[in-house]
N, C-alpha and C positions, 0 to 999 in steps of 0.2 A: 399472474406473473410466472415465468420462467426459469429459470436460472439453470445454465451449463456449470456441470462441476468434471473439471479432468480428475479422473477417478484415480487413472498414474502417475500425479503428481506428488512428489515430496518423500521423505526419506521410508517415511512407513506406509506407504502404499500397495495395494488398496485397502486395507483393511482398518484405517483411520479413517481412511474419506468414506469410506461407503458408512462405516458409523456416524462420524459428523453426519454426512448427509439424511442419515436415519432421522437423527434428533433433530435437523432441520424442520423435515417432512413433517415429524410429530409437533412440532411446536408453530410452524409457521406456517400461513394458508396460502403457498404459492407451491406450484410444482418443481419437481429437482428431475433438473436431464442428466441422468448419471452415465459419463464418457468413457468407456475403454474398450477391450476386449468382451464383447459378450458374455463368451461362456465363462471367462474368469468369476465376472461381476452375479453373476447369476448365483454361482457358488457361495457366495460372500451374503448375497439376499436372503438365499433360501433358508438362514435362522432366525431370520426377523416378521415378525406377523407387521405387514404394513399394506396399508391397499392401494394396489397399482396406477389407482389416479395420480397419487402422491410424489411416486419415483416413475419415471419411464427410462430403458436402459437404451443409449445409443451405441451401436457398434464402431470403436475404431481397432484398425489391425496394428497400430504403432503406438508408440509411447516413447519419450522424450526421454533421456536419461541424465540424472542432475548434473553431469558434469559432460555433458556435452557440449560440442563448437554450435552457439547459435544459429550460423550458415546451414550446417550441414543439419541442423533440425529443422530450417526454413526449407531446403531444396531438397533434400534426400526421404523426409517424413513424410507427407505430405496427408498422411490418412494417421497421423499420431492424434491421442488425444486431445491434444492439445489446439492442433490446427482442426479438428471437426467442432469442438468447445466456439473459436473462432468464425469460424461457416455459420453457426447456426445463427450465432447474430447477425452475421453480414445478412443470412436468408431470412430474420427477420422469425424464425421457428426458437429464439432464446433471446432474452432481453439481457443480458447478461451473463459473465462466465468467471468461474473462481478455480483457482490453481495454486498449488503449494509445492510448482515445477520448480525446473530450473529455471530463475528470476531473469533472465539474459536472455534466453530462446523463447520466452511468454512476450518479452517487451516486442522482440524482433517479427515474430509471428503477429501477435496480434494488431501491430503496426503495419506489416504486410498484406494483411487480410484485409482490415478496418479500414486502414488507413487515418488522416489527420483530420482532428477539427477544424472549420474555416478560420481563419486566421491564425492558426498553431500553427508555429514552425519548430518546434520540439517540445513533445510531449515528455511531461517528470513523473517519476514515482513519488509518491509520497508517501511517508512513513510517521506513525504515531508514535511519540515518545515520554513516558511518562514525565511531571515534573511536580513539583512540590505541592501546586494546586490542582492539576486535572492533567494534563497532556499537551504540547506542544508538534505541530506538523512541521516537520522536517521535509523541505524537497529542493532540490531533488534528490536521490538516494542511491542513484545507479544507473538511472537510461541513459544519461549524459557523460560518460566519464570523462571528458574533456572537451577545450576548444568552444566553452560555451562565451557566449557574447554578453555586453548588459542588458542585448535585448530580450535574451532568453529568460534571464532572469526577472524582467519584468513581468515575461509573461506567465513566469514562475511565480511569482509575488501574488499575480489576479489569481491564478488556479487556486492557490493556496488558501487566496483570501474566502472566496468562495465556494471552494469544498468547508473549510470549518465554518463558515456560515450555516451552509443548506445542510451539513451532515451531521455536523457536529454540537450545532448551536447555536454559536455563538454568536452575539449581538451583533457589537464593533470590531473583531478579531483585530490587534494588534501584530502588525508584519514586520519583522529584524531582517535586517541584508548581515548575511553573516562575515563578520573580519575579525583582525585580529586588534581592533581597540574601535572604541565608540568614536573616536575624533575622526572629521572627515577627511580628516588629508592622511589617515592610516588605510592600510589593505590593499589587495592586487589595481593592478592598472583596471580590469575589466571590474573591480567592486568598485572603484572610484567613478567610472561612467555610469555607474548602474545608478550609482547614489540619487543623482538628480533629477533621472527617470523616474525612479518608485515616489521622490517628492513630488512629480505634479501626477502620480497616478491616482484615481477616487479609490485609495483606499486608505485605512488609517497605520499610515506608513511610521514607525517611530527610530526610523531610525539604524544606524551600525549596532549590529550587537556584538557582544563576543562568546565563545562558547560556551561558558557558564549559565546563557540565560535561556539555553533549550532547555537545563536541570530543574531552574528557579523558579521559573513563570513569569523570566520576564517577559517571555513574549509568546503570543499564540500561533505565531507561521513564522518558520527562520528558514533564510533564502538561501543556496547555493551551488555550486556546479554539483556534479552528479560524481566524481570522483571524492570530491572531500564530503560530499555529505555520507557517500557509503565506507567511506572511514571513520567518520565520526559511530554510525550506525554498529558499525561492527565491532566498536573497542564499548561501544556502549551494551552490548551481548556480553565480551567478555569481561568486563568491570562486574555487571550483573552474577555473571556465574562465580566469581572471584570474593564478591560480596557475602553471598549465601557459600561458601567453602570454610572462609574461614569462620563469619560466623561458627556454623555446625565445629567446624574444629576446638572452637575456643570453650563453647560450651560444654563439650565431651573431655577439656582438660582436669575438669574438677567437679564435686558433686552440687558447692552454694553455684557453680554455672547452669545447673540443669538445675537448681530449685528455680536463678534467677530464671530461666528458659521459659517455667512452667508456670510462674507470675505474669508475666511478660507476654504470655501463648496469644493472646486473644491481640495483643497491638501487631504481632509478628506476623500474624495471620492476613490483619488487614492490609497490612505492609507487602508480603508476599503477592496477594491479588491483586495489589496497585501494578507492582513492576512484572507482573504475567502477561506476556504480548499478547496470550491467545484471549482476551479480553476485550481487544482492540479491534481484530477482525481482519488483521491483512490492511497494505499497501494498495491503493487505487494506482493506476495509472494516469494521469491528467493527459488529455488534449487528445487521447485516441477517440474515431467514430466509435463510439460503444462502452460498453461497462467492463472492464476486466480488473478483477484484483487478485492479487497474488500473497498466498497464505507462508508464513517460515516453514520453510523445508523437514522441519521437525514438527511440524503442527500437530493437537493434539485432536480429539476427534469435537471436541467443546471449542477448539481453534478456526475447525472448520464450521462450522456450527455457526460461529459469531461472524466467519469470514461469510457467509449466503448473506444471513441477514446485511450484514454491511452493502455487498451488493445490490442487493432487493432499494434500499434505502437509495444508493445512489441515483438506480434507475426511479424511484418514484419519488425522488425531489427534482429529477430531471437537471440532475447538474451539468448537465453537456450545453445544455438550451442556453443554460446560465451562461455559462463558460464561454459560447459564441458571441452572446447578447454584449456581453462585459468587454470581450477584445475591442467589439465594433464600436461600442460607445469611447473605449481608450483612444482609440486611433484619429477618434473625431475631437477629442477633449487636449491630446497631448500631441503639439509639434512635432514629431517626430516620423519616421518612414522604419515602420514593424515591418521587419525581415518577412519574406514571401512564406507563403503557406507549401509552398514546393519545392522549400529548398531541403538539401538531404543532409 
């Protein structure tokens, strides 16, 4: 196996990626195509004893910049790393490609190159978010930020359902449409259409949830458009940071706080690597032709690390195969007319 990694993705680049990617190469028996500038990437190699089967260095003369207009890194780039990352799976020379870009111009690119699943008429991000028992999938996250249908959301419901299946584990994953009360006559006009879709879809649907039950575990996939789910996403970053501030604050007010700290050390610890994203491996895409996941922009080099493997994983449960196999069977089980695979 392959795996494309954009080497100028994310806020500490290159010098985190090409480390993750190290620890990859050392731990895991698939090769890493590592994307950017040559001679930069060369530079960055040349203190690590690794053997060349491991890492092979692809040359791109661009790189994406985090806060850049999607458009103009789709049309203006076109040799960024990010869009050769993209190439090499379309060409079939990468099964897979990992980036800790700009999250906006990965979705845009790699949808442009790839293109869609058959039957996907918009592809979600998904995002893992810890919860009381293990983690709950969030999507969409951000490829959607509005104008989504109930139909998207259904199809948002399969993805979900079967990425935590094939990747994550899980048996019977329980699916929430996310509102703002469990009674069905609460939530947008478009959750209220959705509702009776995800009931006769094959999966084990339970329901309105509300947004306490991404934390709780009440549910293991929660559904929603791509604007409020990367709202949710992002107050749940700063809740996180807010959390461990004051913590450290409160304990540094007094000395029985750092006795209790140092009693405590070993539950806090575990605590901390629960709510550590770079543990989880990065957001997949659902419904693009191919594997792309996209790593937090802060990622660490153990971030990137767990984001290949995540990838690797995708591609050798062959969740795409799934994912086609699942719409087609939907479409023949539920009355309904699933929006074209062409619409934009």
């Amino acid at each position: 196996m392959r795996i494309a990694v954009d080497a100028m993705g994310g806020d500490n680049a290159p010098g985190v990626v090409v480390e993750g990617s190290i620890l990859a190469a050392r731990e895991y028996p698939f090769e890493i195509l590592l994307v950017g500038p040559q001679a930069i990437l060369e530079g960055y190699l040349k203190n690590y004893n690794i053997g060349k089967e491991k890492i092979s260095l692809i040359n791109a003369t661009q790189y994406v910049l985090m806060d850049e207009v999607p458009a103009d890194a789709v049309r203006k780039k076109r040799d960024s790393s990010m869009h050769v990352c993209a190439r090499l799976i379309k060409s079939g020379s990468a099964d897979a490609m990992v980036t800790a870009g700009n999250t906006a111009a990965a979705l845009a690119i790699s949808r442009s190159i790839l293109g869609k699943l058959k039957g996907v008429s918009r592809p979600a991000l998904a995002s893992i978010i810890p919860n009381m028992n293990d983690a709950t999938i969030l999507l969409d996250v951000g490829a959607n930020a509005g104008s989504c249908m109930p139909e998207h959301l259904l199809e948002f419901a399969l993805m979900g359902d079967i990425y935590s299946r094939e990747v994550l584990g899980k048996d019977k994953p329980r699916i929430g449409l996310l509102s703002v009360g469990e009674e069905r006559t609460k939530g947008s006009s478009i959750t209220k259409e959705a509702l009776p879709l995800l009931e006769k879809a094959p999966i084990n649907f339970i329901g309105n949830v509300e947004g306490k039950e991404i934390v709780n575990g009440g549910a293991d996939v929660v559904v929603c458009d791509g604007f409020v789910g990367n709202a949710i996403l992002k107050f749940a970053e700063g809740a996180s940071v807010m959390f461990f501030h004051v913590i450290k604050t409160e304990i540094n007010r007094s000395l029985s706080a750092k006795i209790g700290m140092l009693l405590a050390k070993k539950a806090l610890k575990a605590f901390t690597k629960k709510l550590d994203y770079e543990n989880y491996g990065g957001a997949p895409i659902l419904g693009i032709n191919g594997a792309c996941i996209i790593g937090h922009g802060k990622s660490s080099a153990n971030a990137i690390k767990s984001a290949i493997r995540v990838a690797s994983e995708f591609v050798s449960r062959d969740v795409n195969k799934s994912i086609e196999k699942s719409l087609l069977e939907m479409k023949q089980k539920i009355d309904i007319q699933l929006l074209s695979n062409e619409e934009e």
